[in-house]
N, C-alpha and C positions, 0 to 999 in steps of 0.2 A: 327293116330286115327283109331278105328274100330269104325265103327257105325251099329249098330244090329236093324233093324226094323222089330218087331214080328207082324206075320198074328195073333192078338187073336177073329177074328171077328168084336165082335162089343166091343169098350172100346179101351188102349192102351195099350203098351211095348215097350220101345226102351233101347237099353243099348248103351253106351257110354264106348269105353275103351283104355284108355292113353295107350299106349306101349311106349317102350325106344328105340332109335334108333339099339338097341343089339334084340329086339323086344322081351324083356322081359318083364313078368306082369308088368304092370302101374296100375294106379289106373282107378278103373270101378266105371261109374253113369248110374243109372237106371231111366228113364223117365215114370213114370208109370207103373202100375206092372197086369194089363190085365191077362188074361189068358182062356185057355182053357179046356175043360172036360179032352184034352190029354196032354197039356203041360202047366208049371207054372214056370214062372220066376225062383223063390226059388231055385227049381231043377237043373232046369239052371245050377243058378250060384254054386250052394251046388257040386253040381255032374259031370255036364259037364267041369266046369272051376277050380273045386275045390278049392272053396275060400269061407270063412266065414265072409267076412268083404266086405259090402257093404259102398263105402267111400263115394258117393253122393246119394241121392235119391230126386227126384222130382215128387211133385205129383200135377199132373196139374190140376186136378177135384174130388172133395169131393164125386163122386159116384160114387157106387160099381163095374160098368165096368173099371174104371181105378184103381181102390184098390184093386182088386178081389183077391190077394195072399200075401198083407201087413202080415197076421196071417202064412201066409205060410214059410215068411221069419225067425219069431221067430222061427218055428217047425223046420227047418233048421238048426237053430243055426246058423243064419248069421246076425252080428251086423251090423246096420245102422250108421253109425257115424256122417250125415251129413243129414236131411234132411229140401229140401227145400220148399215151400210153403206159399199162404197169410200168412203173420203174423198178421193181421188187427183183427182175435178173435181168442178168445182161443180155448181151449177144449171144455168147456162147452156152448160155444155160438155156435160150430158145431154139438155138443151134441143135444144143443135144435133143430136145424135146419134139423139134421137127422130124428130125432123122430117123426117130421111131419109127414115125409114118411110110417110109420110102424115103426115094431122092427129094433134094431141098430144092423146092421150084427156084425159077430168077428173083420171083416179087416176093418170096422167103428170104433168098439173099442179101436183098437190096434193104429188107425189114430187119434182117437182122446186121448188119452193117451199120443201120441207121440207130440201132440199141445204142450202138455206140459212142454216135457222132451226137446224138442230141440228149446227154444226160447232166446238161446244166441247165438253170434256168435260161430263159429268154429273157431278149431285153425288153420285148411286148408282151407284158402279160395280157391273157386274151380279154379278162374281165375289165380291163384299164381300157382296152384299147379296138374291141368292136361296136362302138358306139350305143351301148344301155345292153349288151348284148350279152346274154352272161350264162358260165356254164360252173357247175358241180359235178366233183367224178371220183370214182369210188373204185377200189378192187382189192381185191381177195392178194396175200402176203406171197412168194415163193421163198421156199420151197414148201411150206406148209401144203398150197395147194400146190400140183406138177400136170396140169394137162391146159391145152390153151384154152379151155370154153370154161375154166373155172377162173383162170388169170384173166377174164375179161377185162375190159375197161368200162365201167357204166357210166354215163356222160347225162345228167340232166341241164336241157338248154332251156332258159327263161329270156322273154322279152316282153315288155309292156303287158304283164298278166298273163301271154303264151307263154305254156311250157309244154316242153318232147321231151321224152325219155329215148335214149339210144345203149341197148342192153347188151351189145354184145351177144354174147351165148350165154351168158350166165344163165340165165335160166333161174330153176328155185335157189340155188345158193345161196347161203350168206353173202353178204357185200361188207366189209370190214372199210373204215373210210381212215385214210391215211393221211401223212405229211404230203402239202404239194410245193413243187419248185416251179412249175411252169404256169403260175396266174391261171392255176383254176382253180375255185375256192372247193374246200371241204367242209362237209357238215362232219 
């Protein structure tokens, strides 16, 4: 396992990347997509890693410091195939909840679009299939909770005895652990 934690100031990025024991490309999860005036996820992985296919993405907080390049990754041309997040509302109940705030950025758009497109399981579930690589993830119900930093997603990753926690905002909150569809197990 490589594990990448980006300086993007304030907000998050971390990437997550399986290799093989030949330490050929595995499959790469992006934990938020943060970014800064000088560097963007997207790029990253578009140019640096030269890969078009992002096979996990986890977005742990519905605001725009941890989305801040979601728009970046289309311009890219780098497919998401897997992303994970509350499933508790849709598009359009994150829709309404953004709109409190002001206008709805592009990488709100592009996040709440995406509510949509990926709320079945995948055919790769992550713990199947990033090589010992494994994650638990937890969040709070809507509408119970209604603001994005309580609908977090909390993602605990384990590998060979390493374990991260990626908290989202939750913050003190409770964390309520629900049914999963997308091969991340629950406690």
């Amino acid at each position: 396992m490589v594990l990448r934690i980006w300086d993007v100031e304030h907000g998050a990025c971390a990437m997550l990347h399986h290799q093989f024991h030949d330490h050929a490309a595995g499959r790469l999860a992006m934990i938020d997509s943060g970014r800064t005036a000088q560097w963007r996820p997207s790029t990253f992985i578009r140019h640096g890693m030269n890969r078009t296919v992002l096979d996990y993405l986890f977005v742990t907080n519905a605001d725009q410091d941890h989305m801040a390049d979601l728009k970046g990754l289309e311009q890219e041309g780098i497919f998401v195939d897997t992303l994970f997040r509350n499933p508790t509302y849709s598009g359009q109940q994150m829709h309404a909840i953004k709109s409190l705030s002001g206008p709805v950025t592009a990488d709100a758009q592009w996040y709440v679009q995406a509510c949509g497109a990926f709320n079945t399981p995948t055919k790769l579930p992550f713990n199947a299939n990033m090589g010992g690589i494994t994650a638990k993830c937890f969040f709070n119900p809507y509408p119970q909770f209604n603001n994005t930093n309580d609908l977090s997603l909390v993602a605990f990753i384990s590998f060979a005895g390493f374990k991260i926690l990626f908290p989202g905002a939750l913050g003190h909150r409770l964390i309520m652990p629900q049914p999963d569809a997308y091969g991340c197990e629950l406690d």
